[in-house]
N, CA, C and O atoms as a GROMACS GRO file, in nm:
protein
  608
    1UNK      N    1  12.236  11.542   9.413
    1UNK     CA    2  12.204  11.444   9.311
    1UNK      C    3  12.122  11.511   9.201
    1UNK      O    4  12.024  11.583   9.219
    2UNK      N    5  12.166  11.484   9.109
    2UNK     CA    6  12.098  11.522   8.974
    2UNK      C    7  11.938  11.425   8.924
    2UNK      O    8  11.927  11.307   8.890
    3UNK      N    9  11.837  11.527   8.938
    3UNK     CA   10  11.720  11.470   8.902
    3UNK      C   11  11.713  11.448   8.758
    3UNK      O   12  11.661  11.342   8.722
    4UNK      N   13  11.756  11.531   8.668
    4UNK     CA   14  11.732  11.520   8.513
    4UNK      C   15  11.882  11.520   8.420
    4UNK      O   16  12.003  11.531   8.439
    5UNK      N   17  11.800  11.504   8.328
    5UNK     CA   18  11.963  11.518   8.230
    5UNK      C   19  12.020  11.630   8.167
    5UNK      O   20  11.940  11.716   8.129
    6UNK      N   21  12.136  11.648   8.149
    6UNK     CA   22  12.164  11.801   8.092
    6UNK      C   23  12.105  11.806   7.913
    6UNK      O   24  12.078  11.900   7.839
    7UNK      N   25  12.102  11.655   7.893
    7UNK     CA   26  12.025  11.653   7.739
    7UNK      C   27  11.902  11.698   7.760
    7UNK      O   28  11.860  11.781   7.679
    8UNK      N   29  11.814  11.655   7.874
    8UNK     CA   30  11.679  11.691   7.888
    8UNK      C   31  11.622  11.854   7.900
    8UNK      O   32  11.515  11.912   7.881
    9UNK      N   33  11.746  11.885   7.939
    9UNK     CA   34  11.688  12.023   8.006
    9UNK      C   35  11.742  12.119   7.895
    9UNK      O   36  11.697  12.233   7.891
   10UNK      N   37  11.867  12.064   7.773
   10UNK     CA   38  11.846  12.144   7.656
   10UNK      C   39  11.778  12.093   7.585
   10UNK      O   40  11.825  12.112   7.473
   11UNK      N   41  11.672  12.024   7.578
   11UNK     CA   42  11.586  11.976   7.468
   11UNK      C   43  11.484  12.065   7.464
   11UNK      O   44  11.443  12.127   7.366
   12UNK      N   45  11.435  12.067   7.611
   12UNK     CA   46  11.336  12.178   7.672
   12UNK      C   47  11.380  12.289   7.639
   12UNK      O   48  11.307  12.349   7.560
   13UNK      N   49  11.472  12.338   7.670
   13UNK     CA   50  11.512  12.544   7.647
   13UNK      C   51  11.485  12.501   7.484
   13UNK      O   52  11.378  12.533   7.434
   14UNK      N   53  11.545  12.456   7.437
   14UNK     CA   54  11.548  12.406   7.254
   14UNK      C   55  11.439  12.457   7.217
   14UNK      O   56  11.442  12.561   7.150
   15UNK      N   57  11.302  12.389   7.257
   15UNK     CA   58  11.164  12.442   7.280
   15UNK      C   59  11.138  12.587   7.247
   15UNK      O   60  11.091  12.631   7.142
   16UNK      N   61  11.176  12.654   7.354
   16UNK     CA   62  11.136  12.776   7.392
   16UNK      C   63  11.193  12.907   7.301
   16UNK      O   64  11.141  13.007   7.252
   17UNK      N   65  11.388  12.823   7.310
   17UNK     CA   66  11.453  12.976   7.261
   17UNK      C   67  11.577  12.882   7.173
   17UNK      O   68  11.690  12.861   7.217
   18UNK      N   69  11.528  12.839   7.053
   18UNK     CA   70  11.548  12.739   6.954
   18UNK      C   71  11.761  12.762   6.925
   18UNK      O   72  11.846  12.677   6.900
   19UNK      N   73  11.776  12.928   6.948
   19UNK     CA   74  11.901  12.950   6.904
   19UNK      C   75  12.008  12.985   7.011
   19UNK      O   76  12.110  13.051   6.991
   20UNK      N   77  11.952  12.911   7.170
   20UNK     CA   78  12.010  12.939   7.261
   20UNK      C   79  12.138  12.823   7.307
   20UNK      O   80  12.226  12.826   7.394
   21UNK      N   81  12.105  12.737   7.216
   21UNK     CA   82  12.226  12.576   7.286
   21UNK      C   83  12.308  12.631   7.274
   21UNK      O   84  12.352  12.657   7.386
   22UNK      N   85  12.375  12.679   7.188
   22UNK     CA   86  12.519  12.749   7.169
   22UNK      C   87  12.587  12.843   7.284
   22UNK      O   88  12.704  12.830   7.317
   23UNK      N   89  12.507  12.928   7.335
   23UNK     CA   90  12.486  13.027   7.432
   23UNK      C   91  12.519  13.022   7.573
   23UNK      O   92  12.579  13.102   7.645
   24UNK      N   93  12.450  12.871   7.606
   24UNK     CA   94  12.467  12.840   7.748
   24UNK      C   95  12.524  12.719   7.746
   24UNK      O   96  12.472  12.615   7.704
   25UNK      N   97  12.652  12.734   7.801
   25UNK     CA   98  12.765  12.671   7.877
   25UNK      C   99  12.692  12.523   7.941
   25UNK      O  100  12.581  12.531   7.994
   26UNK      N  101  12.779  12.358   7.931
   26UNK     CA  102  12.691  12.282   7.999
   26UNK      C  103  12.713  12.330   8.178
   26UNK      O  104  12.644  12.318   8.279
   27UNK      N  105  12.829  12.381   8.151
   27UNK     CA  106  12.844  12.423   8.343
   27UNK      C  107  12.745  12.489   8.393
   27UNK      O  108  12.729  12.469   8.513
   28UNK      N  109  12.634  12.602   8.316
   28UNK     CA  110  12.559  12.687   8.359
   28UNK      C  111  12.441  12.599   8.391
   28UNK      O  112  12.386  12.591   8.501
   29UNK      N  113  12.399  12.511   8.241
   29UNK     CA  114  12.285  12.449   8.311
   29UNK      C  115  12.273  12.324   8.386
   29UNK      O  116  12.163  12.276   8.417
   30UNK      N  117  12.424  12.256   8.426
   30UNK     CA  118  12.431  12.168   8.547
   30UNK      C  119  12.400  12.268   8.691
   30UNK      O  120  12.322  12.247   8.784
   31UNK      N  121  12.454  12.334   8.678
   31UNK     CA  122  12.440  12.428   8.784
   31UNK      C  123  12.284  12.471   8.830
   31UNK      O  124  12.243  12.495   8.944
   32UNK      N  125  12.228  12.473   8.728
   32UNK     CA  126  12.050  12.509   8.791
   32UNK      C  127  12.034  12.408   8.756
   32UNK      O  128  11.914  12.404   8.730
   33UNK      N  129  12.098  12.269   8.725
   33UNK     CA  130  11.995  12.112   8.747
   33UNK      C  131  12.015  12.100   8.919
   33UNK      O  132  11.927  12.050   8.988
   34UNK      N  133  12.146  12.153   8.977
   34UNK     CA  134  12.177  12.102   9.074
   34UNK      C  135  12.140  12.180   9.158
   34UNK      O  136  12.174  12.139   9.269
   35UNK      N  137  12.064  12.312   9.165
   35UNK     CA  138  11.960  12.389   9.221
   35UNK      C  139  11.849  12.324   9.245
   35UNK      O  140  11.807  12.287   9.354
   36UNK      N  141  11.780  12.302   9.090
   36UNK     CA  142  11.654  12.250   9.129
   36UNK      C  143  11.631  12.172   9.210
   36UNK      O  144  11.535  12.166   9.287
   37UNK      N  145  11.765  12.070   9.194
   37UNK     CA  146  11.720  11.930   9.271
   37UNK      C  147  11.763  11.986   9.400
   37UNK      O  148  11.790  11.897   9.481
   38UNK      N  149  11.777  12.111   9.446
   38UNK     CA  150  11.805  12.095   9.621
   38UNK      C  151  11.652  12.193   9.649
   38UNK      O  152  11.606  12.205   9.762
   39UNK      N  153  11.600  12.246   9.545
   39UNK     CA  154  11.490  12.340   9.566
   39UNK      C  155  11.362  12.254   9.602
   39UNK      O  156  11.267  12.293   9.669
   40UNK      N  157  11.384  12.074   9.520
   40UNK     CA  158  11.308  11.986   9.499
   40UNK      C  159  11.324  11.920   9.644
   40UNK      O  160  11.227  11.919   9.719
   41UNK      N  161  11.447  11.864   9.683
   41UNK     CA  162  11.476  11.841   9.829
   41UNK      C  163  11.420  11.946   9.921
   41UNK      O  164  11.321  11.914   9.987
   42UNK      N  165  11.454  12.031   9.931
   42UNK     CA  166  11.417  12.152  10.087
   42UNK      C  167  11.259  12.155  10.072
   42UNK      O  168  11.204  12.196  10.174
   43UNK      N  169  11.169  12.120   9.963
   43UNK     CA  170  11.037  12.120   9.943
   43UNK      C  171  10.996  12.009  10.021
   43UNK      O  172  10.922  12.025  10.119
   44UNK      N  173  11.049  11.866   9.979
   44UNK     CA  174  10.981  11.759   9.986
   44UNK      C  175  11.035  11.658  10.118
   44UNK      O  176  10.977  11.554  10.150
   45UNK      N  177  11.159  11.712  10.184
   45UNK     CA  178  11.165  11.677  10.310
   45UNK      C  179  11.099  11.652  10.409
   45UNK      O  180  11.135  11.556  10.477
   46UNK      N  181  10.976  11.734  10.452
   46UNK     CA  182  10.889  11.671  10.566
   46UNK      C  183  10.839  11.532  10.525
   46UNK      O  184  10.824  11.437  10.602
   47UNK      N  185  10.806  11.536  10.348
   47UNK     CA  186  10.731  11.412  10.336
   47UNK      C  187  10.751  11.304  10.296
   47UNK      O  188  10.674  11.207  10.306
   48UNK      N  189  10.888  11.308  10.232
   48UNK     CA  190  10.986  11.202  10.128
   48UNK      C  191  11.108  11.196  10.192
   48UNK      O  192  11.158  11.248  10.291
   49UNK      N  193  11.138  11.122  10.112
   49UNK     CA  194  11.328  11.037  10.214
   49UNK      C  195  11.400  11.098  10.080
   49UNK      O  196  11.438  11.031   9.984
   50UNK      N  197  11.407  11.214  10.092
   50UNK     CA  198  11.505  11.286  10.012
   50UNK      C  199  11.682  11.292  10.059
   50UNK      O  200  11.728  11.293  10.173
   51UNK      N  201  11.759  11.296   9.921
   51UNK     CA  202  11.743  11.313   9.811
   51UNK      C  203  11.695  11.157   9.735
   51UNK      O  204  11.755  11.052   9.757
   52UNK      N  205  11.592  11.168   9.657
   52UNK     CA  206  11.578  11.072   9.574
   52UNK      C  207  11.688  10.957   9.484
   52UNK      O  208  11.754  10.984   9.384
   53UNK      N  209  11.680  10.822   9.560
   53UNK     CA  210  11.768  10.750   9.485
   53UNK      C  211  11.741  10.710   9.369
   53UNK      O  212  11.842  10.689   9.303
   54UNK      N  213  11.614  10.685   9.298
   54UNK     CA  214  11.570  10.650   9.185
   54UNK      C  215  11.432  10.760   9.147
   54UNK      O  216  11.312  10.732   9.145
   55UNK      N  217  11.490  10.868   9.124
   55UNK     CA  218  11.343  10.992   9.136
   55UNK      C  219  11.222  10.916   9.044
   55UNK      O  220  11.236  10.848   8.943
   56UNK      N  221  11.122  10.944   9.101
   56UNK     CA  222  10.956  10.950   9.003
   56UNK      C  223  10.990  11.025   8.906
   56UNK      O  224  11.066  11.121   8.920
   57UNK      N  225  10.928  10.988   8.775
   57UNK     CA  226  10.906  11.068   8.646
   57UNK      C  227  10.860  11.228   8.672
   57UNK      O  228  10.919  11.320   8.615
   58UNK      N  229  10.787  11.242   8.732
   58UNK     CA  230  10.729  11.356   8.808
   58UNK      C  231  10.834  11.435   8.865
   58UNK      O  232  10.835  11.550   8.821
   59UNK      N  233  10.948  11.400   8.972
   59UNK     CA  234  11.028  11.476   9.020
   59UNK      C  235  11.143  11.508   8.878
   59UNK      O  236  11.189  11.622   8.866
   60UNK      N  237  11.168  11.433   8.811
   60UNK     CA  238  11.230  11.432   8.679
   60UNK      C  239  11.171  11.522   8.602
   60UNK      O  240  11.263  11.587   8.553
   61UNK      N  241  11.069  11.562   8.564
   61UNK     CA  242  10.954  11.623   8.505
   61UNK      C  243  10.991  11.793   8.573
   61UNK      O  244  11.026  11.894   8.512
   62UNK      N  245  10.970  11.772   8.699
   62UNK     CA  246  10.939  11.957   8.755
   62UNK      C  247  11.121  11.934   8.756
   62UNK      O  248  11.161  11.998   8.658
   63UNK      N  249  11.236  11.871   8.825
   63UNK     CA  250  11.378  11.942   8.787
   63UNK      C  251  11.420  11.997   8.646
   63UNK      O  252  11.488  12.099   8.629
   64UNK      N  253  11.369  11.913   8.546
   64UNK     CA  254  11.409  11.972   8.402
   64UNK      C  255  11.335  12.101   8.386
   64UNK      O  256  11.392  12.203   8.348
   65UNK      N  257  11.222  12.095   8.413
   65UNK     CA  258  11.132  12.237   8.388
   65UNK      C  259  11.177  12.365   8.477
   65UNK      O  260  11.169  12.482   8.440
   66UNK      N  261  11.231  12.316   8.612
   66UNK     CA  262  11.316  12.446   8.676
   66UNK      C  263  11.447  12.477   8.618
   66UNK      O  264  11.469  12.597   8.599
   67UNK      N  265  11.534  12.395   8.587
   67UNK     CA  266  11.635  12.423   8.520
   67UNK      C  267  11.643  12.495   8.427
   67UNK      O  268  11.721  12.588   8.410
   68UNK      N  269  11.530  12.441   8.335
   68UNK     CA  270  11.519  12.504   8.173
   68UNK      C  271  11.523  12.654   8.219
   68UNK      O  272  11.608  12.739   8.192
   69UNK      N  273  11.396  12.666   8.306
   69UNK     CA  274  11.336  12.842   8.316
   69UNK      C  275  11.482  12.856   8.385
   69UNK      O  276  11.576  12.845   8.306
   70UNK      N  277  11.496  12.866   8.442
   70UNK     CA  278  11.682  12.918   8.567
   70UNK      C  279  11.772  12.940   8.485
   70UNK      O  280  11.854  13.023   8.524
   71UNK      N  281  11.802  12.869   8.320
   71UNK     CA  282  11.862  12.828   8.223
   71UNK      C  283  11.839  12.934   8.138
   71UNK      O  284  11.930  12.993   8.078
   72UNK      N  285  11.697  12.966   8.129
   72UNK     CA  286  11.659  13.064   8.024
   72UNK      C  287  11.659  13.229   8.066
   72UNK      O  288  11.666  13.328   7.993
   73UNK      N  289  11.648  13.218   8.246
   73UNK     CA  290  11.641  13.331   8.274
   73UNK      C  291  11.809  13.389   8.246
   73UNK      O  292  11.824  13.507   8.212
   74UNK      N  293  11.911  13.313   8.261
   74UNK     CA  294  12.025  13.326   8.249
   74UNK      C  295  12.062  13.391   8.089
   74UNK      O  296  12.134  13.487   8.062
   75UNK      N  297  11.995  13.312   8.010
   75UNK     CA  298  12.025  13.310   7.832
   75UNK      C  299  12.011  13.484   7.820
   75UNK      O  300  12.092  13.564   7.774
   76UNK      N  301  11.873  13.507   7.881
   76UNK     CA  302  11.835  13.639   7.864
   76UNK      C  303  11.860  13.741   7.933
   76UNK      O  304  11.808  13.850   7.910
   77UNK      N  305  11.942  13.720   8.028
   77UNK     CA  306  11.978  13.812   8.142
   77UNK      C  307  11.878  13.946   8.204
   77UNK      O  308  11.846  13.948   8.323
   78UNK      N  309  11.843  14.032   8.127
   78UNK     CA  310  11.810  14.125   8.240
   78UNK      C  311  11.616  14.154   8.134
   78UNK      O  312  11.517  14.223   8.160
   79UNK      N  313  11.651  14.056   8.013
   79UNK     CA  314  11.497  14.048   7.980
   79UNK      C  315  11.412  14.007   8.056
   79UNK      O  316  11.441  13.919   8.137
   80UNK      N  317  11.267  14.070   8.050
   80UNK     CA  318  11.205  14.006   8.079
   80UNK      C  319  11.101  13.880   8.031
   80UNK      O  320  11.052  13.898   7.919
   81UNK      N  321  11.076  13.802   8.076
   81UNK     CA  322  10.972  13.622   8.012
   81UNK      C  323  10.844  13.688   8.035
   81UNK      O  324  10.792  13.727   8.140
   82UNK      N  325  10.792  13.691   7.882
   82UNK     CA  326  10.599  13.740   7.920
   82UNK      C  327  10.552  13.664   7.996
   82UNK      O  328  10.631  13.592   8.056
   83UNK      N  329  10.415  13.649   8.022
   83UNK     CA  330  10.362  13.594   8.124
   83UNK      C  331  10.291  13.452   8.045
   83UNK      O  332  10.228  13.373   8.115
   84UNK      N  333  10.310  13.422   7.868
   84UNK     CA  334  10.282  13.328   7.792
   84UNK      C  335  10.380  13.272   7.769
   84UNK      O  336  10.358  13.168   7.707
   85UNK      N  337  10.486  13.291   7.791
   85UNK     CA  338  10.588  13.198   7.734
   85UNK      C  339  10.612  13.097   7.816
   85UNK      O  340  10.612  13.093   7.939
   86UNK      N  341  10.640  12.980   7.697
   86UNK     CA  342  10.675  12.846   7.732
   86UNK      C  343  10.712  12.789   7.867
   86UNK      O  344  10.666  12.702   7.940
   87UNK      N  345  10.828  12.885   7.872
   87UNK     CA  346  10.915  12.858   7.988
   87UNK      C  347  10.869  12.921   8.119
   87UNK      O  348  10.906  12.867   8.223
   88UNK      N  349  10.792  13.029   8.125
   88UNK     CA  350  10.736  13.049   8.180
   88UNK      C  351  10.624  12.991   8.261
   88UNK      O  352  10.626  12.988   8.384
   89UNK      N  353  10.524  12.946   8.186
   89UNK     CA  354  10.417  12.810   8.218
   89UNK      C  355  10.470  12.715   8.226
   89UNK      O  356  10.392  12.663   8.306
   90UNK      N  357  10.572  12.613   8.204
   90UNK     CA  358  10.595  12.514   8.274
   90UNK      C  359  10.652  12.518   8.382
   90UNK      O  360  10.640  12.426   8.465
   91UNK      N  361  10.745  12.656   8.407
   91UNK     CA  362  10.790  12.691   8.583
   91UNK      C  363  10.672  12.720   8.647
   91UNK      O  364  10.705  12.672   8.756
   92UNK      N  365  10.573  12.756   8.664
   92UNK     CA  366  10.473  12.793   8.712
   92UNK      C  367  10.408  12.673   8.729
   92UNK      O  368  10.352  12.656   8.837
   93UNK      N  369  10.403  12.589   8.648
   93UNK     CA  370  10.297  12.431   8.653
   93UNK      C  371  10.405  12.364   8.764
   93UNK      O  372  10.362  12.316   8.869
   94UNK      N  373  10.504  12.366   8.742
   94UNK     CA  374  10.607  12.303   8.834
   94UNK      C  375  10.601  12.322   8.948
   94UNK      O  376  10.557  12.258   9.044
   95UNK      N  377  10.669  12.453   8.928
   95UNK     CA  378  10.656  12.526   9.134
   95UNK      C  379  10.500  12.457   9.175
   95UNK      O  380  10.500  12.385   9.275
   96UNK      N  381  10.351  12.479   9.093
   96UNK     CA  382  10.251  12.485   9.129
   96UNK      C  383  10.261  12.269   9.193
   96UNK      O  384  10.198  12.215   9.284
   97UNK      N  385  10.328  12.230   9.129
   97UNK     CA  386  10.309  12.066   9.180
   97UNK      C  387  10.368  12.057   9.250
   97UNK      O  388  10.332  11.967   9.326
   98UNK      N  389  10.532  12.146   9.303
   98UNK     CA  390  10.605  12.092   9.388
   98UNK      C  391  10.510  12.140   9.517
   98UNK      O  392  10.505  12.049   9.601
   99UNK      N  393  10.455  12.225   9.545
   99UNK     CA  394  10.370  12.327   9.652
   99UNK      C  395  10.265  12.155   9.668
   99UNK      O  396  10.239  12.086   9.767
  100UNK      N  397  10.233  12.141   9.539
  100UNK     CA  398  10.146  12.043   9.583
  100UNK      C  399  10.171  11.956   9.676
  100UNK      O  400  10.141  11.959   9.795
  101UNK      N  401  10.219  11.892   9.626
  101UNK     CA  402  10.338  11.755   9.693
  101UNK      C  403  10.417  11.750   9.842
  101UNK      O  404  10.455  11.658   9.914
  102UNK      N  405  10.422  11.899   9.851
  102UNK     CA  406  10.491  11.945   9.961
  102UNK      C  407  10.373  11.896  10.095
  102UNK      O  408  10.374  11.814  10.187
  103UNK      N  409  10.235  12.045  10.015
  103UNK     CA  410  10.101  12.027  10.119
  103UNK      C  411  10.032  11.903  10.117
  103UNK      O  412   9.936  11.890  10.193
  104UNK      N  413  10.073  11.787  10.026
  104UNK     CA  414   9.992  11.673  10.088
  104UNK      C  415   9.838  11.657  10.007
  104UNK      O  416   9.738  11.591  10.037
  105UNK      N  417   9.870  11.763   9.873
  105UNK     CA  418   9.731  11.780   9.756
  105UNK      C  419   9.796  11.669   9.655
  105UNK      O  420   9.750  11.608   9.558
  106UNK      N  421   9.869  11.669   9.694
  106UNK     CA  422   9.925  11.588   9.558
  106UNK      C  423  10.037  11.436   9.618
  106UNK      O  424  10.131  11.454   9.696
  107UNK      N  425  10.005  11.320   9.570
  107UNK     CA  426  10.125  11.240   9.608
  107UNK      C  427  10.222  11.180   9.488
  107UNK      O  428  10.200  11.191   9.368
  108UNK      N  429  10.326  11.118   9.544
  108UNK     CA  430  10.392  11.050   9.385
  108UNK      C  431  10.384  10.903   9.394
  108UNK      O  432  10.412  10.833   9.491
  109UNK      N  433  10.347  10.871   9.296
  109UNK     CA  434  10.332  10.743   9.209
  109UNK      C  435  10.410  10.627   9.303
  109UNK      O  436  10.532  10.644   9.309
  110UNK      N  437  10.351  10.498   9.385
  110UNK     CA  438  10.457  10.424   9.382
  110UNK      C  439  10.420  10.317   9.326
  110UNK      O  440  10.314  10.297   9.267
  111UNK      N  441  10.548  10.210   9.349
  111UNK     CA  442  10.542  10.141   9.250
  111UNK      C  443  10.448  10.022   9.323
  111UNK      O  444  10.425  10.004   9.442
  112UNK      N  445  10.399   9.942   9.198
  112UNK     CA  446  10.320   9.803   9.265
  112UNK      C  447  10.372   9.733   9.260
  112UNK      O  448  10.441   9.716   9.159
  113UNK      N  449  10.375   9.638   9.374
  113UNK     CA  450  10.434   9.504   9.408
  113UNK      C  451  10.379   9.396   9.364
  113UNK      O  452  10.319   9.320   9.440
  114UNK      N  453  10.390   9.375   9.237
  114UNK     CA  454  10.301   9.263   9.168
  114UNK      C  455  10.368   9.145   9.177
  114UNK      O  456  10.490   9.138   9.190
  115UNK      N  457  10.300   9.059   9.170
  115UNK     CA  458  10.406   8.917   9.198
  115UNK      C  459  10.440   8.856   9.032
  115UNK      O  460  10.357   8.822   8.948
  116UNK      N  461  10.604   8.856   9.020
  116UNK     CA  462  10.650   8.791   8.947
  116UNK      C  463  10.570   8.689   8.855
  116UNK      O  464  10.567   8.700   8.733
  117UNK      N  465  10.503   8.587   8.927
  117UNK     CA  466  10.414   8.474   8.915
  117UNK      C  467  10.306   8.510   8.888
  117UNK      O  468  10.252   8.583   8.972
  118UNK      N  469  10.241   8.480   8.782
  118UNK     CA  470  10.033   8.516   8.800
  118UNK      C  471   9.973   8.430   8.882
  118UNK      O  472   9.857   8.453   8.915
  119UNK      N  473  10.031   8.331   8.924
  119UNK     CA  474   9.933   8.239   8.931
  119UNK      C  475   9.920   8.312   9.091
  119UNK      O  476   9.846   8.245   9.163
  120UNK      N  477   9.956   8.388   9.134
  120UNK     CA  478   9.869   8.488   9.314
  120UNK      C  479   9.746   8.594   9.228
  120UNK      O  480   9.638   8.616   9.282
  121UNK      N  481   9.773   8.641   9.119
  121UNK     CA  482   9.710   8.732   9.066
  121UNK      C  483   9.520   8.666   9.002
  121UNK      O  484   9.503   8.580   8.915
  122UNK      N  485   9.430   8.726   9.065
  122UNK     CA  486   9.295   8.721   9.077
  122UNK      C  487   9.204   8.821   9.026
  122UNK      O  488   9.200   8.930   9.084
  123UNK      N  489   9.131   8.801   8.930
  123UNK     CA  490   8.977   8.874   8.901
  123UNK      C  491   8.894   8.889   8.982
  123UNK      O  492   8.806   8.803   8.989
  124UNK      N  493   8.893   8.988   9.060
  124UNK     CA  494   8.744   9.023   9.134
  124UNK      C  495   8.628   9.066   9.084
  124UNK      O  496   8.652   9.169   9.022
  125UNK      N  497   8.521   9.041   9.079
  125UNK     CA  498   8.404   9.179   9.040
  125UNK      C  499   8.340   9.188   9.204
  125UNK      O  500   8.296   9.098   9.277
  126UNK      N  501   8.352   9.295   9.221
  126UNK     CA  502   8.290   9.326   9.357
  126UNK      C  503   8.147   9.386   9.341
  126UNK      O  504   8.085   9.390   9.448
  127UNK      N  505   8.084   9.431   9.240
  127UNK     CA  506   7.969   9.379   9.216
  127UNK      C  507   7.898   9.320   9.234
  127UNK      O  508   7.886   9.237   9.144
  128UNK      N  509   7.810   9.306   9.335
  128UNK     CA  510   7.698   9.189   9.411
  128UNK      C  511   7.621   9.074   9.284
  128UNK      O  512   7.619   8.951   9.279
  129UNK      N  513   7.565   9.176   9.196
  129UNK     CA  514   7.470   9.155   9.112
  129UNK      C  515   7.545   9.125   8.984
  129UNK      O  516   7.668   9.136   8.984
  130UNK      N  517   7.475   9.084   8.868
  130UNK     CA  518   7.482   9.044   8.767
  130UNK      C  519   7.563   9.172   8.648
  130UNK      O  520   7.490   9.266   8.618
  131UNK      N  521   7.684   9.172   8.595
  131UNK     CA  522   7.705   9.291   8.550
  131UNK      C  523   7.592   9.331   8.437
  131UNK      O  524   7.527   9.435   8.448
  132UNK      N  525   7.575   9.234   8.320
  132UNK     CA  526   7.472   9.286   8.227
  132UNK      C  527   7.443   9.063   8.160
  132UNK      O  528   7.477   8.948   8.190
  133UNK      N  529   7.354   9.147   8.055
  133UNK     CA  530   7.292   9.014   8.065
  133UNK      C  531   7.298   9.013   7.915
  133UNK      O  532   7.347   9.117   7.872
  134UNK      N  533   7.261   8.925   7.821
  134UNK     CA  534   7.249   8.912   7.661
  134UNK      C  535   7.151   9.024   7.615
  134UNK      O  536   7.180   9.065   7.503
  135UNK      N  537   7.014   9.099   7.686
  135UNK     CA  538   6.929   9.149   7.663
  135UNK      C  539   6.969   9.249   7.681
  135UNK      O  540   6.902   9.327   7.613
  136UNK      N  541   7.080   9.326   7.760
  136UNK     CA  542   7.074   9.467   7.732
  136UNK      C  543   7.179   9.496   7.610
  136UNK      O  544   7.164   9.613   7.574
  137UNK      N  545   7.291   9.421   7.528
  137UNK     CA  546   7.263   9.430   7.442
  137UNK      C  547   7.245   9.385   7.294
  137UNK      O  548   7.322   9.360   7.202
  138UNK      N  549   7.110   9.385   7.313
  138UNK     CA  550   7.041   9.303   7.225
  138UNK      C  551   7.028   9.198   7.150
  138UNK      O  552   6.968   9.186   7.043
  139UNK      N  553   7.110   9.091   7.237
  139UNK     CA  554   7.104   8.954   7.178
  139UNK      C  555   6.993   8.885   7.201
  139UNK      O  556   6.967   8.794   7.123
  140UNK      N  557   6.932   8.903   7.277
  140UNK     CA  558   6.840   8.805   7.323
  140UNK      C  559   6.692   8.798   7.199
  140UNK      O  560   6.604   8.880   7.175
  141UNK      N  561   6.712   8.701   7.161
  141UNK     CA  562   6.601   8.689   7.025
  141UNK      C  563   6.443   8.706   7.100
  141UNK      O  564   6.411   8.650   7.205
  142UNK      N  565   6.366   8.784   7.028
  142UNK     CA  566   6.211   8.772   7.061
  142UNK      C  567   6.185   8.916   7.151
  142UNK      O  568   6.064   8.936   7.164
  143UNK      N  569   6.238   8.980   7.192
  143UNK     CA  570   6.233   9.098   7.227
  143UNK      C  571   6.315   9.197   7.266
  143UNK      O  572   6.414   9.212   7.336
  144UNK      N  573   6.220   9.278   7.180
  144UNK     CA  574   6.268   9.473   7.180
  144UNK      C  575   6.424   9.482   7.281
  144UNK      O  576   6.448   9.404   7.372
  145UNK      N  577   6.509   9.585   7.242
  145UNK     CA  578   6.590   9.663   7.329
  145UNK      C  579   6.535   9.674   7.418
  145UNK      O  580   6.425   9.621   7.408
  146UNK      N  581   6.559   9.736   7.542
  146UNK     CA  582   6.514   9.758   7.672
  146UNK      C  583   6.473   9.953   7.649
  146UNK      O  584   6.377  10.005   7.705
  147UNK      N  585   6.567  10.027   7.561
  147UNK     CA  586   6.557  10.164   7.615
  147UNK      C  587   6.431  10.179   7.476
  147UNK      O  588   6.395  10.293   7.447
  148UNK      N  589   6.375  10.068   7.405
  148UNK     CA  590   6.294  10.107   7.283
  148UNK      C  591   6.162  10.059   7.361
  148UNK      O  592   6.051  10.094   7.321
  149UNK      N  593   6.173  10.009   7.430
  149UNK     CA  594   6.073   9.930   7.504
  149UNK      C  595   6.035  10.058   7.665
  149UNK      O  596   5.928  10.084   7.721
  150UNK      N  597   6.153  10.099   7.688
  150UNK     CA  598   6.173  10.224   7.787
  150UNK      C  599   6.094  10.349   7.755
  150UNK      O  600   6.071  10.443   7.831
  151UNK      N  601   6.048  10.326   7.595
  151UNK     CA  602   6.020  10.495   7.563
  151UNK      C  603   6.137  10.568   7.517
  151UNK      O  604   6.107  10.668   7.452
  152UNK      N  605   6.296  10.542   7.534
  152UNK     CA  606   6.346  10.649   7.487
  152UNK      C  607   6.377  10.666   7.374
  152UNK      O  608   6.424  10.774   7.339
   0.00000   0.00000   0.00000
């Protein structure tokens, strides 16, 4: 299953190596979308019900960013990516979240089950005490601020 879009993942290389769309074939970079997303699966199996039927923005997020770099390493073949480039740091931020996610440092987003209806939906202040009062700030006629009155 495809985590991202093949628009997404040339928007991204677009980014990096502006005169490369022409260059790479959409077969090449379906091909490392459909990597990532098994690189993204074999990661996240112990902890997720992979493959993702409706992926998190997040898993959408690190497949386009592996693709792109897999995409770009291809564009350039036997160049090498400095250790600043674009494409470079977002594979690196990526791998670095999927590792996350994997070890249990990191989780993904779910969704809230809010009820349709407000009328279940409630204001708490769990706050024992009073949050603030007219006097701290400074309505209360007839005397000083509190922090002028504090010394500060």
């Amino acid at each position: 299953m495809s985590y991202v879009e093949l628009s997404r993942v040339r928007e991204t290389i677009g980014l990096s190596v502006p005169d490369s769309s022409s260059s790479l074939s959409d077969g090449l970079i379906q091909g490392e979308i459909d990597r990532a997303g098994d690189k993204i699966d074999a990661h996240l199996r112990e902890r997720y019900t992979v493959p993702f039927t409706d992926p998190p923005p997040l898993i959408r997020s690190i497949a386009g960013d592996i693709a792109a770099y897999r995409s770009v390493l291809a564009y350039y073949g036997t160049v090498d990516l400095t250790e600043l480039d674009p494409m470079v740091l977002r594979h690196r931020e990526a791998d670095r979240l999927l590792r996350d996610l994997s070890g249990g440092k990191a989780t993904l987003e779910k969704e809230l089950d809010v009820p349709s209806d407000n009328t279940e939906l409630a204001v708490i202040n769990a706050y024992p005490g009073g949050m603030f009062t007219d006097r701290d700030f400074n309505l209360y006629e007839g005397e000083p601020p509190r922090w002028r009155a504090a010394g500060w």
